[in-house]
C-alpha positions in Angstrom: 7.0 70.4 6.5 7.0 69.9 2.5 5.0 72.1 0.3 2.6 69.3 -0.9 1.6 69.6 3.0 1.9 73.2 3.4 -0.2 74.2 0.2 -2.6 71.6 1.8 -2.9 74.0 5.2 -3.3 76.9 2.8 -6.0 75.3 1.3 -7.8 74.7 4.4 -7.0 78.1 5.8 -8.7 79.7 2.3 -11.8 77.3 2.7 -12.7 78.4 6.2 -11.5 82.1 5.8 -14.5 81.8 2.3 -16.9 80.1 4.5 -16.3 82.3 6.8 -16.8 85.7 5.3 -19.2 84.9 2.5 -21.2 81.8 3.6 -21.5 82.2 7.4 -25.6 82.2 7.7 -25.3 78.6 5.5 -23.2 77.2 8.2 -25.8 77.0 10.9 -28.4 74.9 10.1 -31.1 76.6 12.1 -31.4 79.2 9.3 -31.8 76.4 6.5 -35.3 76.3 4.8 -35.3 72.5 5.9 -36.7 73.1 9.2 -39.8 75.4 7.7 -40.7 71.7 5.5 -38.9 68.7 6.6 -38.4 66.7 4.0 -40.6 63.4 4.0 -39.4 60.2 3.8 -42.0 57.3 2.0 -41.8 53.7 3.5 -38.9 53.0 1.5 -36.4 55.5 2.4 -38.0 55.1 6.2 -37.4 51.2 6.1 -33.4 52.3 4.8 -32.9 54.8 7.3 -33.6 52.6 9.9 -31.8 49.6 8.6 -28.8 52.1 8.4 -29.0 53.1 11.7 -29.3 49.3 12.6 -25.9 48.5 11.0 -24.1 51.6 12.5 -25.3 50.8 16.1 -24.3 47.2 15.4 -21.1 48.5 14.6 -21.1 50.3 17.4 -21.9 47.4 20.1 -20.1 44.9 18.3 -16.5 46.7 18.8 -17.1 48.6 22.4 -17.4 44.6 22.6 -13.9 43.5 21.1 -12.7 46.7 23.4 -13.7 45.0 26.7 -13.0 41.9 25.4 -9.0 42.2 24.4 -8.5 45.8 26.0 -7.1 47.3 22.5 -7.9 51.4 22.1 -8.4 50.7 18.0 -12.2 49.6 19.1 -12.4 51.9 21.8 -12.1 54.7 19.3 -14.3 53.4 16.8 -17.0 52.6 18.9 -17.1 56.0 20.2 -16.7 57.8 16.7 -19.9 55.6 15.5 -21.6 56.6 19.0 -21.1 60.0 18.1 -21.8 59.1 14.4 -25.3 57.9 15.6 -26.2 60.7 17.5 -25.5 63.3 14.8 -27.8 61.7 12.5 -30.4 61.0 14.6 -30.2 65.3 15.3 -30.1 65.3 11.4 -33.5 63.6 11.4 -35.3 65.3 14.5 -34.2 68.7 12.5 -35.1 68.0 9.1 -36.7 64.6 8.4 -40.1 63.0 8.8 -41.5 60.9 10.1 -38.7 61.0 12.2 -39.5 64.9 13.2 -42.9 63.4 14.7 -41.1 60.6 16.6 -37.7 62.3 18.4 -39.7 65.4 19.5 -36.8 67.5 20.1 -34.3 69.4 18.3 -30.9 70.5 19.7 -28.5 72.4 17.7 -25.5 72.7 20.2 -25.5 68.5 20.3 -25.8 68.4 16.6 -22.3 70.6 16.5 -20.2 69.0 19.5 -21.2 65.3 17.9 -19.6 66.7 14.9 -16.5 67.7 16.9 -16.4 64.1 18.5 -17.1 62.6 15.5 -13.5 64.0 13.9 -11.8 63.8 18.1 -12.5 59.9 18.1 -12.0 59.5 14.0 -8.2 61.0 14.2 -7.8 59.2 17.2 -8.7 55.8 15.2 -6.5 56.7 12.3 -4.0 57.6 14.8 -3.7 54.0 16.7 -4.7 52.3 13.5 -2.1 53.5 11.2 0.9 53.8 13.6 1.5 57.3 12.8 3.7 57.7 15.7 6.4 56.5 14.2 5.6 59.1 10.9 6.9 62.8 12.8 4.6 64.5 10.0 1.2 62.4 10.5 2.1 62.4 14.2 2.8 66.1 14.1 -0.6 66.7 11.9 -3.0 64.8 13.9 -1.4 66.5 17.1 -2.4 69.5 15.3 -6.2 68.6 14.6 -6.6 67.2 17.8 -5.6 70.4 19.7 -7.6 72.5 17.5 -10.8 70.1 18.2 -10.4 70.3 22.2 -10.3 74.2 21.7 -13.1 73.9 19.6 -15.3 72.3 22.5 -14.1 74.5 24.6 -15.2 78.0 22.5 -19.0 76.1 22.1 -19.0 76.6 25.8 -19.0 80.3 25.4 -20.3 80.3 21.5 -23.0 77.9 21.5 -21.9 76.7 18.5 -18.9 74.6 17.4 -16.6 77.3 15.2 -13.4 75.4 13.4 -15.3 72.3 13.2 -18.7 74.4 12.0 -16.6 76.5 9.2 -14.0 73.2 7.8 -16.7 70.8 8.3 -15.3 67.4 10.1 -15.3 65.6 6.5 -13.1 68.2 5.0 -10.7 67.8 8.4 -11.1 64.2 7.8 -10.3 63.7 4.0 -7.1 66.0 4.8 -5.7 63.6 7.5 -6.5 60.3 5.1 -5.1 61.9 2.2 -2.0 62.6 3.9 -1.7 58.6 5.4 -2.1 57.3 1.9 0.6 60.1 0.4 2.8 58.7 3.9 2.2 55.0 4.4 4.7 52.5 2.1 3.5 49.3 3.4 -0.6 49.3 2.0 -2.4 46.1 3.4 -6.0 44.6 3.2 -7.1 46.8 6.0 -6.0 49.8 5.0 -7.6 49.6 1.9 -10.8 48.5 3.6 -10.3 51.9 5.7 -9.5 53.9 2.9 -12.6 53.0 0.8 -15.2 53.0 3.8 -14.2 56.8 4.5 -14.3 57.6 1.0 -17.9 56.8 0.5 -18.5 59.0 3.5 -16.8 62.0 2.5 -17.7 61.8 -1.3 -21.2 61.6 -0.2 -21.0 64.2 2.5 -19.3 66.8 -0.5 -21.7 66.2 -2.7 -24.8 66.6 -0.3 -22.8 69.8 0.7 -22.1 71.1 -2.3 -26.2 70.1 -3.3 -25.6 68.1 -6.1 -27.6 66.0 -4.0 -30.0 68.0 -2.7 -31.9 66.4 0.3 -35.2 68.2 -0.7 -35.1 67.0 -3.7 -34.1 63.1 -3.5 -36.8 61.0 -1.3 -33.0 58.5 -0.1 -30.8 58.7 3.0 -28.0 58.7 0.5 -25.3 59.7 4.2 -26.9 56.8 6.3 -26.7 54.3 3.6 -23.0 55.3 3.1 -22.3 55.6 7.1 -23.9 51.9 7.0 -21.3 51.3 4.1 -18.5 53.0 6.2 -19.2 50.8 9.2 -19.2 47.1 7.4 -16.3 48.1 5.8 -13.9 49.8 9.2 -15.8 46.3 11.3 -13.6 44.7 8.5 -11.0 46.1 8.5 -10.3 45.8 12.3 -11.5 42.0 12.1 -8.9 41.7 9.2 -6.4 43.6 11.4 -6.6 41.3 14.2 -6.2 38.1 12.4 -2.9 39.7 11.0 -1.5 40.6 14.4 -2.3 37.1 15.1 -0.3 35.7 12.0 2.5 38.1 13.1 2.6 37.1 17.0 2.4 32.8 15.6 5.1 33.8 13.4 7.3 35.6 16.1 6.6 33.0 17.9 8.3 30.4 15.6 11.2 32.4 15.0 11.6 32.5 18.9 10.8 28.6 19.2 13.6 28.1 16.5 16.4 30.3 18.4 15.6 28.4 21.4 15.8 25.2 19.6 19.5 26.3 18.3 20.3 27.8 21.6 19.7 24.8 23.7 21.7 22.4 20.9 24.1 24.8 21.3 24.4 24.4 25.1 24.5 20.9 24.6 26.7 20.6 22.0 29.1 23.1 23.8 28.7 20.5 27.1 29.6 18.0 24.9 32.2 19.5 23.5 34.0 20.6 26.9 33.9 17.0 28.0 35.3 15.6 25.3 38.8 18.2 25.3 40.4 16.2 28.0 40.4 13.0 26.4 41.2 14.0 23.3 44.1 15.9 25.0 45.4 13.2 26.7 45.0 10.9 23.1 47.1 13.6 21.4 49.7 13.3 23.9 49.9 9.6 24.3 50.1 9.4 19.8 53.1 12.1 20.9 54.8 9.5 23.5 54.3 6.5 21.1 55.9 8.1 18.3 59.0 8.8 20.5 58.5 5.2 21.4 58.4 3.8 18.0 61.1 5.7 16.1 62.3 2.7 13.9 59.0 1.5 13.3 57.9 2.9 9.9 54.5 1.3 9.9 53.7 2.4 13.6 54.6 5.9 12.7 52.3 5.8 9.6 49.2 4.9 12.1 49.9 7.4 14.7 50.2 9.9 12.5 46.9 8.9 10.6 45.3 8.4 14.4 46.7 12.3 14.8 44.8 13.4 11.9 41.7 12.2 13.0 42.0 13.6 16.3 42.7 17.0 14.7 39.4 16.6 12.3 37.4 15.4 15.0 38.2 18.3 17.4 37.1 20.1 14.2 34.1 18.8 13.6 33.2 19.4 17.3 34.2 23.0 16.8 32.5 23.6 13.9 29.3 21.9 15.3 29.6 24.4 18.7 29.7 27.4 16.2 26.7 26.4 14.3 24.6 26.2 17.0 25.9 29.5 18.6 22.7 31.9 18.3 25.3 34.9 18.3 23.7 37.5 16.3 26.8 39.1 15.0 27.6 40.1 11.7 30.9 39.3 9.9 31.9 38.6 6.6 32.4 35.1 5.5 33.0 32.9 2.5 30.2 31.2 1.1 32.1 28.6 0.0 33.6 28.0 3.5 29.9 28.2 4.9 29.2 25.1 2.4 31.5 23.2 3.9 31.0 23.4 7.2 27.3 21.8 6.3 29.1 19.5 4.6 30.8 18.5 7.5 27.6 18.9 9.8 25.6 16.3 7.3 28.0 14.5 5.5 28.0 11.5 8.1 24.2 10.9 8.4 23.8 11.6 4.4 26.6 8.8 3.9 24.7 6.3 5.9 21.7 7.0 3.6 24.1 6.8 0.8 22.9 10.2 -0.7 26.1 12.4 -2.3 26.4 16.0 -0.9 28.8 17.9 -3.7 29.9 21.6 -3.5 30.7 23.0 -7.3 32.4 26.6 -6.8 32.1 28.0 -10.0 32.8 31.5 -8.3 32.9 32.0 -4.7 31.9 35.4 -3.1 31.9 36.8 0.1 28.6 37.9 2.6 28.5 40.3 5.3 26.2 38.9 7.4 25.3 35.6 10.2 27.5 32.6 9.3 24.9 30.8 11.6 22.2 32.0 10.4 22.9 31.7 6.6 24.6 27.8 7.5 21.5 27.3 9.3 19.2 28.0 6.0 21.1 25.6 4.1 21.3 22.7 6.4 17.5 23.1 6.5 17.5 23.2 2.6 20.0 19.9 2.5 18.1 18.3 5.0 14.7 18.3 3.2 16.0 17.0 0.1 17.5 14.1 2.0 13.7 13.5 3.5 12.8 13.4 0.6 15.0 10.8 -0.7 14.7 8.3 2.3 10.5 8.5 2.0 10.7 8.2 -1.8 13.3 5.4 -1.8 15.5 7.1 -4.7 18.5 5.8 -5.8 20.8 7.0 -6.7 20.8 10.8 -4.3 22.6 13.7 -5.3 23.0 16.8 -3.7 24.7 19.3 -5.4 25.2 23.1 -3.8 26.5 25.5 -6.7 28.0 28.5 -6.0 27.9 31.5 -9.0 27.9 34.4 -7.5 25.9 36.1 -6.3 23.7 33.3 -6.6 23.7 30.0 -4.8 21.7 26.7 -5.7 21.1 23.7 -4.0 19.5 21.2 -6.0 18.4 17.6 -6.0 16.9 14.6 -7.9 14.9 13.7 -5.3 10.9 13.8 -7.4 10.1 17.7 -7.0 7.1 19.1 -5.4 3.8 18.4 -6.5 2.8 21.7 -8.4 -0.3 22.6 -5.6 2.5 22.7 -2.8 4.8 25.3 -4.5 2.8 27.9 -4.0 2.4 27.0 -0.1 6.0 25.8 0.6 7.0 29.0 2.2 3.8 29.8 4.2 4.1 29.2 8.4 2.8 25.8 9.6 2.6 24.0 6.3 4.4 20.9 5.9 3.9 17.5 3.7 5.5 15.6 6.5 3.3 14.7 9.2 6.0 14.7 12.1 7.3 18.9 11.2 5.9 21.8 12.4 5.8 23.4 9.2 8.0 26.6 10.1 11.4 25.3 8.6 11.0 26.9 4.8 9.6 30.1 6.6 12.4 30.5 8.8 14.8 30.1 6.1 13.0 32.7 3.5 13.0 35.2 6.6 16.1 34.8 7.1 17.3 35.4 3.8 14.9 38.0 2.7 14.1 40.0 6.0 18.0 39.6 7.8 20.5 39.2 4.5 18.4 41.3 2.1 18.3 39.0 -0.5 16.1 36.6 -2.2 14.8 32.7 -2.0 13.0 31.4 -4.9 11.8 27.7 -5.5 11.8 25.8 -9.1 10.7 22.2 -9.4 9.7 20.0 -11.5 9.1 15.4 -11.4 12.5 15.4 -11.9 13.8 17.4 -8.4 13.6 20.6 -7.2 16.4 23.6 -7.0 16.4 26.4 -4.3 18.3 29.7 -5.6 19.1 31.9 -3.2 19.8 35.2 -4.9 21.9 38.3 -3.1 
């Protein structure tokens, strides 16, 4: 445990042991001068309260709803922590409100305490799911903590009558200690838990200061904690709608990735088919050049063909090689020359860019070395190469040049092929966008996660009417 989190418990411990000895008939709401003159709400603040409690019960339904309807515990949770959110106000007005006084007709003390107790049970519980802090051993470890001291809380109203942790560190204070501690503990900040982070906020600023009677009920003819409970809901419904479309994003883009490996996989299979059937002949061709040479051992010009027919038996076997290892979706990591990595997708493309007449050149300024995927990194720029030369056969541009520089520890494949249109540039990366109607879009994704999220490095785009240049940066 680190101090910031220790002096925090010491704070907590000092608060309740204070409330505790010097405050303890303020902390049960039966002996507040409320219930002698319930404060009276005009048509205004009546029409609020019960818009308010509209919203939260919305809240409510609308994710017990999602709950049922995809079975995931983040609704669950906040459906019962608004139930239990609803039922604690509604005590609040029976107790101390009218007209509302007039209309419940009861008043129950011992609910008013164990909806508070739920209330932070169902609350941590949220946070808990929400935020992942299972894989954090000190939010895991601290909401462990709350949670056991909230079941033995319910369990001493039994004999008390009253709630006692929760009654003494109000659930806000319990509350604000756990959120404080995500936001000190959480790296990765998104939409949501920003959304999450605000909504609770209102609540517990509001709560404090109604606590601490800088708003003093009695005096202020509002429902200042309903309007910010009402706030609280929008804002959590929010976040978890916001939540779910990003799981979404992240299973679509998991799925690519997966629908690329098995792409490579099965050319990989087929290629290393392909390559098993073609040994024996070219086996039996190298040893037939062998019998021909002994055959033609005066014949100067013979010799000069078999040994040129030789040669491009060796580069063919290769190519064939070098093709089977491309498409090998090995995950291993070695080190490897990113110059030699060049040339192998220069032996990959360099027949079909030929027939296009486009030029594919390698400039090594200063070669360098990668621990990392061969495949994976040969893989990006074959994707990179290939686009340009789409772009050359749809545009019609003559002359096309390819040129892959290597300056380490940067590489750059550039082109003259017309650049991206400006409102693209900003896209080109994103899952499922393409400007070519037969491409699912994921090509440019895969490669910028393969060299940002796998190699550590970086894949940045400048273009302009002349062409475009990729720099990969590690």
């Amino acid at each position: 445990m680190d101090k910031i989190l220790k002096l925090k418990y010491i704070g907590l411990f000092i608060y309740a042991l204070v409330s505790l000895l010097f405050f303890y008939d303020d902390f049960f709401i039966q002996n507040s001068s409320f219930l002698s003159q319930p404060h009276r709400y005009g048509n205004w603040a009546f029409m609020v309260t019960v818009f308010s409690l509209g919203i939260i019960f919305s809240a409510m339904v609308y994710n017990f709803a999602f709950f049922f309807y995809i079975r995931n515990r983040h609704y669950l949770y906040y459906a019962l922590a608004q139930f239990f959110i609803l039922l604690s106000l509604i005590n609040l007005e029976a107790l101390q409100i009218s007209p509302f006084t007039e209309m419940y007709h009861f008043q129950n003390f011992y609910l008013l305490d164990i909806s508070q107790t739920f209330i932070l049970i169902f609350s941590v519980l949220f946070i808990q799911v929400f935020f992942q802090t299972q894989q954090n051993e000190i939010l895991n470890n601290l909401i462990k903590t709350i949670l056991y001291l909230s079941y033995f809380d319910l369990l001493l109203s039994l004999f008390l009558g009253h709630t006692f942790i929760t009654k003494f560190v109000p659930t806000v204070i319990w509350i604000a200690f756990v959120l404080l501690e995500v936001f000190r503990q959480t790296k990765e900040r998104d939409v949501p838990f920003y959304f999450i982070m605000v909504g609770w906020h209102i609540v517990i600023v509001t709560l404090l200061l109604e606590i601490s009677y800088v708003i003093n009920p009695t005096k202020y003819d509002f429902p200042f904690l309903h309007v910010a409970f009402a706030f609280e809901s929008m804002l959590l419904s929010f976040a978890l709608s916001y939540k779910f479309k990003l799981v979404e994003l992240k299973q679509q883009k998991q799925q690519s990735l997966l629908l690329q490996q098995a792409r490579l996989a099965s050319m990989g299979e087929m290629i290393s088919i392909i390559a098993h059937q073609w040994r024996q002949p070219l086996n039996y061709l190298s040893y037939s050049f062998m019998h021909l040479k002994q055959l033609s051992k005066d014949n100067i010009e013979a010799l000069t063909t078999i040994e040129d027919s030789k040669n491009q038996l060796q580069m063919l076997s290769k190519n064939i090689e070098t093709f089977r290892n491309f498409y090998n979706p090995a995950k291993e990591k070695n080190e490897f020359s990113i110059y030699d990595a060049c040339q192998n997708i220069l032996i990959i493309s360099n027949g079909t860019l030929k027939n296009l007449n486009i030029e594919l050149e390698i400039q090594r300024n200063e070669d360098f070395s990668l621990t990392a995927n061969a495949n994976e990194f040969e893989q990006v720029l074959l994707n990179l190469v290939n686009n340009a030369k789409d772009a050359f056969v749809e545009r019609k541009i003559s002359p096309a040049k390819i040129i892959i520089e290597i300056t380490k520890p940067y590489v750059k494949i550039s082109d003259n092929a017309g650049g991206i249109p400006l409102k693209n540039q900003q896209k080109i990366f994103e899952p499922y966008f393409s400007t070519k109607e037969q491409s699912d879009g994921i090509g440019l994704y895969i490669a910028k996660t393969i060299i940002e999220k796998e190699m550590k490095g970086a894949l940045s785009l400048k273009s302009n009417d002349k062409g475009s240049t990729f720099t990969i940066k590690f």
